[in-house]
KOLGU-4560 file (N, C-alpha, C; in nm, 3 decimals, padded with zeros to 5 digits):
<recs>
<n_xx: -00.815 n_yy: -00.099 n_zz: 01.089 ca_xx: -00.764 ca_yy: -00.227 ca_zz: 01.047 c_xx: -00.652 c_yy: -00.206 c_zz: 00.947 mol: A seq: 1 type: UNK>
<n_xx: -00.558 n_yy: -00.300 n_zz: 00.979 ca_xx: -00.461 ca_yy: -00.291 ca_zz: 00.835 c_xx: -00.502 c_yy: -00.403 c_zz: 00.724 mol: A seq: 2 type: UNK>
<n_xx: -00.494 n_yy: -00.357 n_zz: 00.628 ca_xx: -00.507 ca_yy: -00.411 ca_zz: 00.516 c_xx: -00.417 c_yy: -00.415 c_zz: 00.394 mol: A seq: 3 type: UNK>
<n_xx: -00.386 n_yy: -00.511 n_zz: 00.333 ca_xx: -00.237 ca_yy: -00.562 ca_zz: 00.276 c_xx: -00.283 c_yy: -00.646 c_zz: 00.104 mol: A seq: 4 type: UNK>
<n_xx: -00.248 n_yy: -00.622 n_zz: -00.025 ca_xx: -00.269 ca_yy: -00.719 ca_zz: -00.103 c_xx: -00.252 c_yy: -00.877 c_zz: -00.047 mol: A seq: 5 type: UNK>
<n_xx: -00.192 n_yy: -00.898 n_zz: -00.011 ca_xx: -00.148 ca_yy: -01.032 ca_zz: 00.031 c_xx: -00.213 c_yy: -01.093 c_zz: 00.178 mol: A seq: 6 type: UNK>
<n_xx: -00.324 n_yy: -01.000 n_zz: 00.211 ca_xx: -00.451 ca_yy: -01.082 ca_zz: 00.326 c_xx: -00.526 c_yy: -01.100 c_zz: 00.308 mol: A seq: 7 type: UNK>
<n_xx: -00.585 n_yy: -01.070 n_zz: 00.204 ca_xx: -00.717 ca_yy: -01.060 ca_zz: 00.158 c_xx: -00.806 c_yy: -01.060 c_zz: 00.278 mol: A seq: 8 type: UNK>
<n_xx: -00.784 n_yy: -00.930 n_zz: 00.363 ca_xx: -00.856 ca_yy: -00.857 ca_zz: 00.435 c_xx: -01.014 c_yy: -00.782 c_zz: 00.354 mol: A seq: 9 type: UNK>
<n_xx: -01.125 n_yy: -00.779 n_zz: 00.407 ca_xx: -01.269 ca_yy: -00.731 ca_zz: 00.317 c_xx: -01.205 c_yy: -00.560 c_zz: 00.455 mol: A seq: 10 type: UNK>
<n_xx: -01.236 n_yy: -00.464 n_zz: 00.330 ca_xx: -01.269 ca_yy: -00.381 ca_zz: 00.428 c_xx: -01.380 c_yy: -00.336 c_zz: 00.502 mol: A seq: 11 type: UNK>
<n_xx: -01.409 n_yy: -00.341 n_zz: 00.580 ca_xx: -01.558 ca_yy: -00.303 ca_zz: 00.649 c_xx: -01.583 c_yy: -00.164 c_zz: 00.637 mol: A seq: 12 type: UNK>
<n_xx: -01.756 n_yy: -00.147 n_zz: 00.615 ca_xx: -01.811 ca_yy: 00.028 ca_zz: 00.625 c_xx: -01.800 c_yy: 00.073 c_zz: 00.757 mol: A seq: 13 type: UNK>
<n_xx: -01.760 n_yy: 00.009 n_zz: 00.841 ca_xx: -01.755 ca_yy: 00.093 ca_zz: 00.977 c_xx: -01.650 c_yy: 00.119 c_zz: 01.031 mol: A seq: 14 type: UNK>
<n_xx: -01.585 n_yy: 00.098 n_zz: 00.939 ca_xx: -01.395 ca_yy: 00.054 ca_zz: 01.010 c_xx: -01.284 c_yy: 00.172 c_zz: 00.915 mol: A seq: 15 type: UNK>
<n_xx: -01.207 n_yy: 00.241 n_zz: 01.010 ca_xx: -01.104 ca_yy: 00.315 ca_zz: 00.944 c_xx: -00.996 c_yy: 00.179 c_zz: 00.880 mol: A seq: 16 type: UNK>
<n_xx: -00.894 n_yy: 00.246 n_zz: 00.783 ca_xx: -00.811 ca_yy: 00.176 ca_zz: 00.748 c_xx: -00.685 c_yy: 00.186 c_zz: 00.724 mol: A seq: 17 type: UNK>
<n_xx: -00.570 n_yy: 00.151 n_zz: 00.705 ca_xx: -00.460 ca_yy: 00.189 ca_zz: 00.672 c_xx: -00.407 c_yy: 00.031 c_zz: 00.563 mol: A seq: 18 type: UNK>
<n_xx: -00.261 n_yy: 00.123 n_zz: 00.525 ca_xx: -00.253 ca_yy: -00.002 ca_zz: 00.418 c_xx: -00.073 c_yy: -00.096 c_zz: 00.465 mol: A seq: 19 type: UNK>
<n_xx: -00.066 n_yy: -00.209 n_zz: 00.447 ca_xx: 00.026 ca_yy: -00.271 ca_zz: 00.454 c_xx: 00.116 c_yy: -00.307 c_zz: 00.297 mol: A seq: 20 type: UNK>
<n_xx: 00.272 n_yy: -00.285 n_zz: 00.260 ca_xx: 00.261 ca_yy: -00.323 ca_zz: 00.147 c_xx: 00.249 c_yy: -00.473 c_zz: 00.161 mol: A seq: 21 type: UNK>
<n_xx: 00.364 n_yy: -00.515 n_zz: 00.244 ca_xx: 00.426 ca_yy: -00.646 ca_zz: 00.235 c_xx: 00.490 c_yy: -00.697 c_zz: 00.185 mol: A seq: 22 type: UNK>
<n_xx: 00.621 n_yy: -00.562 n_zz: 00.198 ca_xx: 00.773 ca_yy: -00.557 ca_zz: 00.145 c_xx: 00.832 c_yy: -00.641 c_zz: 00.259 mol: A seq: 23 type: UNK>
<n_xx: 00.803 n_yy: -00.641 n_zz: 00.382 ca_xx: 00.885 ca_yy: -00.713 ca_zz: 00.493 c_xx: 00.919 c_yy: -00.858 c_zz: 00.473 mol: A seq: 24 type: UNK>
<n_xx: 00.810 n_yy: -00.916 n_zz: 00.349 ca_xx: 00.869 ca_yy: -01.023 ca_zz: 00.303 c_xx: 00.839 c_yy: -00.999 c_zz: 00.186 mol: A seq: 25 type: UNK>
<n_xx: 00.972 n_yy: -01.002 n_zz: 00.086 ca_xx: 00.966 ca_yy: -01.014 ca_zz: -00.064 c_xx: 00.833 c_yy: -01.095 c_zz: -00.138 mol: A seq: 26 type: UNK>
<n_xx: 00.829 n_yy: -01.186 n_zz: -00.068 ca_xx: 00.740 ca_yy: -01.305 ca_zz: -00.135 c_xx: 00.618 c_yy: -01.242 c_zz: -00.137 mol: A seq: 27 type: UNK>
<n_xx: 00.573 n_yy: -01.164 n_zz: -00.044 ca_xx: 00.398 ca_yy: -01.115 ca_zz: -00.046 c_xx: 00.386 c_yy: -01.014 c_zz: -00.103 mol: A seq: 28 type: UNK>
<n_xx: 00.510 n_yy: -00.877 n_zz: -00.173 ca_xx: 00.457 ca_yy: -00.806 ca_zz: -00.195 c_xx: 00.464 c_yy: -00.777 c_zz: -00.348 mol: A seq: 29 type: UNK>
<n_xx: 00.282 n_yy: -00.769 n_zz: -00.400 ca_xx: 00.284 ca_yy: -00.803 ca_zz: -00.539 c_xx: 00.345 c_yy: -00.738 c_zz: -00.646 mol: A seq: 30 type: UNK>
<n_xx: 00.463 n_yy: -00.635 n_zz: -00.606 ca_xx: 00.514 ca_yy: -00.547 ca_zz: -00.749 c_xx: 00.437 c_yy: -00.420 c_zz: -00.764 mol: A seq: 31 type: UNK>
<n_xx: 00.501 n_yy: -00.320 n_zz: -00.788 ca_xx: 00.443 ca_yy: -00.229 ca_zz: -00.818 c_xx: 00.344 c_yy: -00.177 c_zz: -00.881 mol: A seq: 32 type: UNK>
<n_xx: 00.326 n_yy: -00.274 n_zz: -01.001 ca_xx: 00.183 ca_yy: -00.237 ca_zz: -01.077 c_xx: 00.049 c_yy: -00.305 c_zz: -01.031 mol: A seq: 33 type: UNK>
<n_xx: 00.077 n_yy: -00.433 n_zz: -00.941 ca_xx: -00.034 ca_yy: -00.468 ca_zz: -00.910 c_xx: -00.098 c_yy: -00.421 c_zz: -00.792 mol: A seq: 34 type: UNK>
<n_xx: 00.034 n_yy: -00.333 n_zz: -00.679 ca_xx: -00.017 ca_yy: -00.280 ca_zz: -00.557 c_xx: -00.115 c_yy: -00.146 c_zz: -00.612 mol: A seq: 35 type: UNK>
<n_xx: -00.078 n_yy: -00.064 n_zz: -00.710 ca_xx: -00.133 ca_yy: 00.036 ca_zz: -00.779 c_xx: -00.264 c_yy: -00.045 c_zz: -00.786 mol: A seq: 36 type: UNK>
<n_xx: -00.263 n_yy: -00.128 n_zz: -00.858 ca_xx: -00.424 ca_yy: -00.193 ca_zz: -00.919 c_xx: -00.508 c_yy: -00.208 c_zz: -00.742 mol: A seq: 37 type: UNK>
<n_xx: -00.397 n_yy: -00.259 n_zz: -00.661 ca_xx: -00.526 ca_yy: -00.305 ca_zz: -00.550 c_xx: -00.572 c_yy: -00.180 c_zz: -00.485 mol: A seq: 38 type: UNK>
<n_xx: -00.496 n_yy: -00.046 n_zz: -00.466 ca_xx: -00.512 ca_yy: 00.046 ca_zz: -00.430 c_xx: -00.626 c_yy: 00.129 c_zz: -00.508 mol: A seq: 39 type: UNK>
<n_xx: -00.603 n_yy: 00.114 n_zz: -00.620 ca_xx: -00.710 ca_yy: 00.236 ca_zz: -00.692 c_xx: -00.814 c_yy: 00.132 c_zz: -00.659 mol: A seq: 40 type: UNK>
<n_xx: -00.875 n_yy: 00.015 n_zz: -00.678 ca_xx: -00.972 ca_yy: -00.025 ca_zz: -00.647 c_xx: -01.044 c_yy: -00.025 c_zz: -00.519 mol: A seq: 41 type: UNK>
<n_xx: -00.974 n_yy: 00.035 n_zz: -00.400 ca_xx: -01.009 ca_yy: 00.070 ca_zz: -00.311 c_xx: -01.032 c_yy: 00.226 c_zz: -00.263 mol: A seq: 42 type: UNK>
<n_xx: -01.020 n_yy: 00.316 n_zz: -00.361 ca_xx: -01.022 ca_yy: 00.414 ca_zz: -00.394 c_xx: -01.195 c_yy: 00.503 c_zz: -00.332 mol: A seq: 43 type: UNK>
<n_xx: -01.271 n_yy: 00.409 n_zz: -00.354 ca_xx: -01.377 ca_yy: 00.426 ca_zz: -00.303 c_xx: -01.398 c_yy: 00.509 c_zz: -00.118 mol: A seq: 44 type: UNK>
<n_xx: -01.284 n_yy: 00.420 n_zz: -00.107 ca_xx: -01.274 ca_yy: 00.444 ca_zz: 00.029 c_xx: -01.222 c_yy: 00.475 c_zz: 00.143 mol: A seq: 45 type: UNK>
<n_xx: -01.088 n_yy: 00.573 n_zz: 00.027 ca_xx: -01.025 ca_yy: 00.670 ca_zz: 00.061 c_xx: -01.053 c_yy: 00.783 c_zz: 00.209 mol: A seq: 46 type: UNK>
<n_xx: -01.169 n_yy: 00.813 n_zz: 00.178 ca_xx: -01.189 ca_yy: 00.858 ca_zz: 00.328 c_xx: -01.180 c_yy: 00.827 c_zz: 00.416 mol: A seq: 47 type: UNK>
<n_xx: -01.177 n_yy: 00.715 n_zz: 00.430 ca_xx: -01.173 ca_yy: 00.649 ca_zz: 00.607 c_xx: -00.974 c_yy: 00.571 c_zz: 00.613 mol: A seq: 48 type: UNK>
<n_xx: -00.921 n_yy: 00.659 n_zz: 00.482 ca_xx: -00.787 ca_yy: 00.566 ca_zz: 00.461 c_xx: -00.659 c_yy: 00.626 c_zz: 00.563 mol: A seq: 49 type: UNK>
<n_xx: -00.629 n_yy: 00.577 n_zz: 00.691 ca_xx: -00.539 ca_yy: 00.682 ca_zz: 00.733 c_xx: -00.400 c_yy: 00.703 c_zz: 00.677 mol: A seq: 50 type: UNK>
<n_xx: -00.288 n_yy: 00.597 n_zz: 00.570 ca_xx: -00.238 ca_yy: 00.617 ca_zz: 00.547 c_xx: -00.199 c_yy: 00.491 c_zz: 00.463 mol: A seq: 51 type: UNK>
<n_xx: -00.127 n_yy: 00.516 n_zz: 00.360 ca_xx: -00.079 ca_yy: 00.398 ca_zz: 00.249 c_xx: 00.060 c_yy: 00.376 c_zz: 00.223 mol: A seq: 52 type: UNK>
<n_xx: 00.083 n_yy: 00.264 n_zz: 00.281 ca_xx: 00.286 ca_yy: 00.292 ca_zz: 00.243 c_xx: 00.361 c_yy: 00.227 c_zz: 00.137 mol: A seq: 53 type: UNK>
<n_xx: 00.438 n_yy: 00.330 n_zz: 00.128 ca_xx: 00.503 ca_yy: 00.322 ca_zz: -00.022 c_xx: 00.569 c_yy: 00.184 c_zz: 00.034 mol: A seq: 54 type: UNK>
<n_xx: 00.629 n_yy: 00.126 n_zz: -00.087 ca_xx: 00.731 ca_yy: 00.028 ca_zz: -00.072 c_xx: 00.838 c_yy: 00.063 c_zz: -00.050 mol: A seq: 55 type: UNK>
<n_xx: 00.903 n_yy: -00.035 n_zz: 00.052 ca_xx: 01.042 ca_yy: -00.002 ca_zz: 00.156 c_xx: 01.135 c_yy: -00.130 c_zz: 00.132 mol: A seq: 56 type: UNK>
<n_xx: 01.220 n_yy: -00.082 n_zz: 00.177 ca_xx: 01.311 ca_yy: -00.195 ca_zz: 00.202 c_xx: 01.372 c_yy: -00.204 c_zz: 00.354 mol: A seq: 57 type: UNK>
<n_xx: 01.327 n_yy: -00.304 n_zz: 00.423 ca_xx: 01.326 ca_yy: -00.291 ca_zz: 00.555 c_xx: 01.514 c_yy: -00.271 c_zz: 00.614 mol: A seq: 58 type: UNK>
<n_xx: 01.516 n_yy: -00.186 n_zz: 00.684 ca_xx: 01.657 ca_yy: -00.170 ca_zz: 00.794 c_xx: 01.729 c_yy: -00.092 c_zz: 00.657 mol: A seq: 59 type: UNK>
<n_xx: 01.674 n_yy: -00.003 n_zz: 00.517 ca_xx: 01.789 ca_yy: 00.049 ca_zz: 00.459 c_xx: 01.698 c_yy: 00.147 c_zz: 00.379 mol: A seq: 60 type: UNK>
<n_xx: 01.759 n_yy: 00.290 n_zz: 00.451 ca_xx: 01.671 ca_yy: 00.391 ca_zz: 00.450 c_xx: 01.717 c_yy: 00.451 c_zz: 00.303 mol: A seq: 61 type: UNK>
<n_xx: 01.836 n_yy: 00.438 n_zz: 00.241 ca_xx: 01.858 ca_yy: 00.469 ca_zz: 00.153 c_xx: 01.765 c_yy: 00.378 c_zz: 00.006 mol: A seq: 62 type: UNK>
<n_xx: 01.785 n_yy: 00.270 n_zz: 00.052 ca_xx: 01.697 ca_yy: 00.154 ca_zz: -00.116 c_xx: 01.578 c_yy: 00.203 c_zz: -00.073 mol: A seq: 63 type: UNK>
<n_xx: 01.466 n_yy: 00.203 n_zz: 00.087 ca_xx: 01.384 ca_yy: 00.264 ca_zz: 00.096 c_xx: 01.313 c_yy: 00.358 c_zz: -00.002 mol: A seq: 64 type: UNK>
<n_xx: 01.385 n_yy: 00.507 n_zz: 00.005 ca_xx: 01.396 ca_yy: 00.650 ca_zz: -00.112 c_xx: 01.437 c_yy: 00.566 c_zz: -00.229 mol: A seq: 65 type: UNK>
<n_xx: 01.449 n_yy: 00.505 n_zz: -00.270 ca_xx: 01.479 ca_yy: 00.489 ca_zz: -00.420 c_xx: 01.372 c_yy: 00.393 c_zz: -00.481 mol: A seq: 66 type: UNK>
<n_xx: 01.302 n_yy: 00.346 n_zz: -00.367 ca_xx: 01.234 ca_yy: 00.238 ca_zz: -00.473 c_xx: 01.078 c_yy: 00.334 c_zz: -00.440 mol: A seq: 67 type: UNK>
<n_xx: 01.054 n_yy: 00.366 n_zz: -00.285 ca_xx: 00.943 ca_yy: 00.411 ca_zz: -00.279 c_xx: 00.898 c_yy: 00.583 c_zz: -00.323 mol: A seq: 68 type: UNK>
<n_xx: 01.031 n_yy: 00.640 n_zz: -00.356 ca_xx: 01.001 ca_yy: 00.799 ca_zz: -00.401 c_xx: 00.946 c_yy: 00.795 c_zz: -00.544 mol: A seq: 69 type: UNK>
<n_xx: 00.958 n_yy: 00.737 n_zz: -00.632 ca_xx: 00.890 ca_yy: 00.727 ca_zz: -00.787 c_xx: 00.718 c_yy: 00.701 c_zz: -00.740 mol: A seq: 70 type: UNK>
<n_xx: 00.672 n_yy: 00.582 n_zz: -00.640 ca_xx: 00.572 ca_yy: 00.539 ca_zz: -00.627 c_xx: 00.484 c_yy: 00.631 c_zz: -00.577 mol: A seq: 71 type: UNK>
<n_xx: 00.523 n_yy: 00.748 n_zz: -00.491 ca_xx: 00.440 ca_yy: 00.833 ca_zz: -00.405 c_xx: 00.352 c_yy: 00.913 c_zz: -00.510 mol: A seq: 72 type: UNK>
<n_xx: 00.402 n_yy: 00.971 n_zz: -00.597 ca_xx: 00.279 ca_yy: 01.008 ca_zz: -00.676 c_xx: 00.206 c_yy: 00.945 c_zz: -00.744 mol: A seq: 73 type: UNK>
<n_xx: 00.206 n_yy: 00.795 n_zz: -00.780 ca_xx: 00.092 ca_yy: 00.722 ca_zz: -00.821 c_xx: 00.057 c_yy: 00.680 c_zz: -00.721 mol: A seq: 74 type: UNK>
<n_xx: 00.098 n_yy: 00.654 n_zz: -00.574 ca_xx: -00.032 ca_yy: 00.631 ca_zz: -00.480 c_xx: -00.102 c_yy: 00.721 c_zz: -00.488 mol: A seq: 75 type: UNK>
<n_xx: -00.089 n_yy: 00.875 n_zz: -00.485 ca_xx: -00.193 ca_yy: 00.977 ca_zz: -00.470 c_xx: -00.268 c_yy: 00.950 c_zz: -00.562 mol: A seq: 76 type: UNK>
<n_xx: -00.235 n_yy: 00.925 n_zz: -00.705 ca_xx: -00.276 ca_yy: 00.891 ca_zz: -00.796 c_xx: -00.450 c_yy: 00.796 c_zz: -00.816 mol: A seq: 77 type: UNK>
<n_xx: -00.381 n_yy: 00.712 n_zz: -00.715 ca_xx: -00.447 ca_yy: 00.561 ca_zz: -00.690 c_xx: -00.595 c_yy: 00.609 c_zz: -00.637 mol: A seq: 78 type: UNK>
<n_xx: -00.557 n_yy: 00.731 n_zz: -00.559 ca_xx: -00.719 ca_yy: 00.767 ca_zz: -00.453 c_xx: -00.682 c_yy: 00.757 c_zz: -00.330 mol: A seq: 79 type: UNK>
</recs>
């Protein structure tokens, strides 16, 4: 399942997961410190996590690397 701050998706114990930021629309995606907060709190359940994406900026690979290369080590961070 994907799961996103801005779906308030429950994750299930039986279900792999991956993460959505919800940069594709400015409006949903909550800022950097609060995606950190929703992430470590899901930290629990890291194992079943197949992958977490940094924040992008859609169609521009360059703002992409600049906003999401600082973030990659506090996702690891996160769990």
């Amino acid at each position: 399942m994907i799961a996103a701050p801005s779906s308030g998706n429950v994750l299930h114990a039986e279900l792999g997961w991956c993460t959505d930021n919800g940069c594709f629309n400015p409006d949903r995606y909550p800022g950097d410190a609060a995606y950190l907060r929703w992430l470590s709190r899901r930290a629990d359940r890291a194992n079943r996590c197949a992958f977490v994406s940094a924040p992008d900026v859609v169609a521009d690979a360059a703002s992409t690397l600049r906003c999401s290369e600082p973030m990659l080590g506090k996702i690891r961070a996160a769990g």
